[in-house]
N, C-alpha and C positions, 0 to 999 in steps of 0.2 A: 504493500500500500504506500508506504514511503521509503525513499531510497536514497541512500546518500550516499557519494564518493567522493574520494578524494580532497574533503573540504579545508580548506586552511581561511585560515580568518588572521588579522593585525589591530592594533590599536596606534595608531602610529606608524614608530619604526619597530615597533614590540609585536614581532609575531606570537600567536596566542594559540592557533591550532595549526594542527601539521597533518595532514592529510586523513583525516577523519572518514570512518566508513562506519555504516548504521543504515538496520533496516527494519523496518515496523511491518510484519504482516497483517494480512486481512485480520480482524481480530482478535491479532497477539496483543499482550501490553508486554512494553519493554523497561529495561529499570535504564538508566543512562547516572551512574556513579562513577565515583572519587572524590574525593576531600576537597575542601575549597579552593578555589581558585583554578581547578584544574579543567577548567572549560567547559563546563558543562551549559552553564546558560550561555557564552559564548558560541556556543555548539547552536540553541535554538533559538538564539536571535539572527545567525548567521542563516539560517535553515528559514526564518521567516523574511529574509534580507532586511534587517534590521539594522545589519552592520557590513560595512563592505567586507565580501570573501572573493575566495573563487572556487571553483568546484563544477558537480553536478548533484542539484537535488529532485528527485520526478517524486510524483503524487500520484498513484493508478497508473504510472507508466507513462506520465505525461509529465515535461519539463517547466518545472514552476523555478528557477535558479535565476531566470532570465527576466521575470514579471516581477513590477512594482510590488511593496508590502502587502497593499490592500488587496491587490489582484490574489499572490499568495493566499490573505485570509479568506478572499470569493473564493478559490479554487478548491477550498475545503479542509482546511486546517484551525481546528479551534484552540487557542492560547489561554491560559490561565497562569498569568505572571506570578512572576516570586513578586510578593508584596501586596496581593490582590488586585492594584487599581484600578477599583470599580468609584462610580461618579458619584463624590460626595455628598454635590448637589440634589442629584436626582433620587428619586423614590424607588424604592426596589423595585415596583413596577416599571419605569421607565426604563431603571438600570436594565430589564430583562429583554424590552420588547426591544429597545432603540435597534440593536443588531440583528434582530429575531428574521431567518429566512430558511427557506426550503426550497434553495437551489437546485437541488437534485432530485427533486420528486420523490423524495422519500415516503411509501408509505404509511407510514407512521411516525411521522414528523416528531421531533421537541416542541413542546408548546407550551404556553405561559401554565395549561391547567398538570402538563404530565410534570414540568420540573418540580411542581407544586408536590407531587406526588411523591418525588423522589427524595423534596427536601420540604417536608409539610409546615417545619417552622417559619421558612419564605411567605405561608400563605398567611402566618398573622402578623407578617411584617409588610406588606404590601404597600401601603402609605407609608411608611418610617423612610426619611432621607439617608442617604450612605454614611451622612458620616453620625449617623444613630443609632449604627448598628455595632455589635462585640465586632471582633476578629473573627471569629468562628462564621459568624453570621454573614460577614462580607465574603469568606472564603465559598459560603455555599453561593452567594449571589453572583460570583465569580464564575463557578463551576457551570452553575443553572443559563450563564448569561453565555458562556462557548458551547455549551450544548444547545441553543436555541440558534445558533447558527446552523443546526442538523449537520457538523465535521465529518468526512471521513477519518479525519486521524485529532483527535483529541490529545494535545501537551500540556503538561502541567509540570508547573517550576517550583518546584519546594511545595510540594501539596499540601503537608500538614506542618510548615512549620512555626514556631511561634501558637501552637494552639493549645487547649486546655485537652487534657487526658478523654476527658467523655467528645469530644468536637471531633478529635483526629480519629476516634474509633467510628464514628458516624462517616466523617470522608473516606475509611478504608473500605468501611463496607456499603459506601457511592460506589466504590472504584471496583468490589465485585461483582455490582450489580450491575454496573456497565460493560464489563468482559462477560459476565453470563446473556446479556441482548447482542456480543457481534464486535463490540466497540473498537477500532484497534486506539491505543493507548503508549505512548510514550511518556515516561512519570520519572519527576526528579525526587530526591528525598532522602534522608536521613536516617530513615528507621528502617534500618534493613531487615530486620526481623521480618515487619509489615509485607517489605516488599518481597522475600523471598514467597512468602504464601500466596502473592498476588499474580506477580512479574513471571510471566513462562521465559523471557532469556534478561540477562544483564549485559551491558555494555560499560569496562570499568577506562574512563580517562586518567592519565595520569600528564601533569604538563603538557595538556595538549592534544595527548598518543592517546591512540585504543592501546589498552595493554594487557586486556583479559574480553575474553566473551563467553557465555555460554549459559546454561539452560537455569533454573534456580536449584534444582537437584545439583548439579556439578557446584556450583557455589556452594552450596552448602557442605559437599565433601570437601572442599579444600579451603580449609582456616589459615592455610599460608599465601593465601591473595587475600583473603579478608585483613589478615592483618598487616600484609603488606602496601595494599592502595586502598584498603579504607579504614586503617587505625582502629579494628574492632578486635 
């Protein structure tokens, strides 16, 4: 479903990735780790062209590397930032619909009433402004707000970080509820525990580099790459 090669991205004169390769099937959810700094949002702002790279990245097999951001997020890739940034201003209602489409005929589209379903606490916050809401609460309006884009491929940048123990078990068990409808899923995040139960492969950065790949079964046999590229 997404494919990426070859990708290198800079900040400057400061190259930051070195030929990156990454691939989300129909869906899979993928874990995309390493320790900070080690490119990983780098990896999916370069993948959204959010930051000059160069590479090839296709989406179904069609080349999105080449098209402006927005075009990217029309062609079917839902973002959920590290940090949430959903609109302070606006109403969770507003936050939901402002993006809300069904570019691809989805028969069973995201819609203001299903997200409501997945995240029921949204439906008593409906008039409450963005910035009235916990952490926790902006992460779901966040989630609920790239899922009403109806994604092919769903990213999320630090899913549950910064959130209260009961909030981050509610977004894990989003995220199987979305692999058991089809979802494919690329998920950044900290809590490997989570992701091993979730994540059918990991892809581990290290400065940059792929430096491990493989299924969360094989992760979980070898505790000397866990401790190696993710200090666990």
């Amino acid at each position: 479903m997404l494919s990426i090669r070859n990708l290198h991205a800079s900040y400057g004169m400061s190259d930051v990735l070195f030929g990156v390769d990454l691939d989300v099937g129909e869906g899979e959810v993928v874990a995309l780790l390493g320790r900070n700094g080690m490119g990983k949002t780098t990896t999916v702002m370069s993948t959204l062209g959010l930051m000059p790279s160069r590479g090839e990245v296709r989406l179904a097999g069609k080349r999105i590397d080449v098209l402006q951001p927005f075009r990217i997020a029309r062609a079917g890739i839902g973002l959920v930032p590290e940090g949430r940034r959903i609109f302070p201003n606006l109403t969770v209602k507003e936050n939901l619909v402002a993006t809300a489409e069904n570019r691809r005929g989805a028969s069973n589209p995201w819609t203001l009433a299903t997200v409501i379903e997945l995240f029921p606490r949204l439906g008593e916050r409906l008039g409450n402004q963005g910035n009235r809401l916990s952490g926790g609460e902006q992460q779901m309006v966040a989630i609920a707000r790239a899922l009403m884009t109806n994604p092919q491929v769903l990213i999320l940048d630090e899913a549950t970080e910064g959130l209260a123990p009961l909030i981050r078990l509610e977004i894990w068990q989003c995220l199987r509820r979305l692999k058991s409808l089809g979802q494919s899923i690329l998920v950044i995040d900290k809590n490997l525990g989570n992701l091993l139960e979730v994540a059918d492969r990991h892809c581990v950065l290290e400065k940059g580099r792929v430096v491990w790949t493989g299924t969360s079964a094989a992760l979980k046999a070898d505790p000397d790459a866990q401790h190696r590229y993710l200090g666990v």
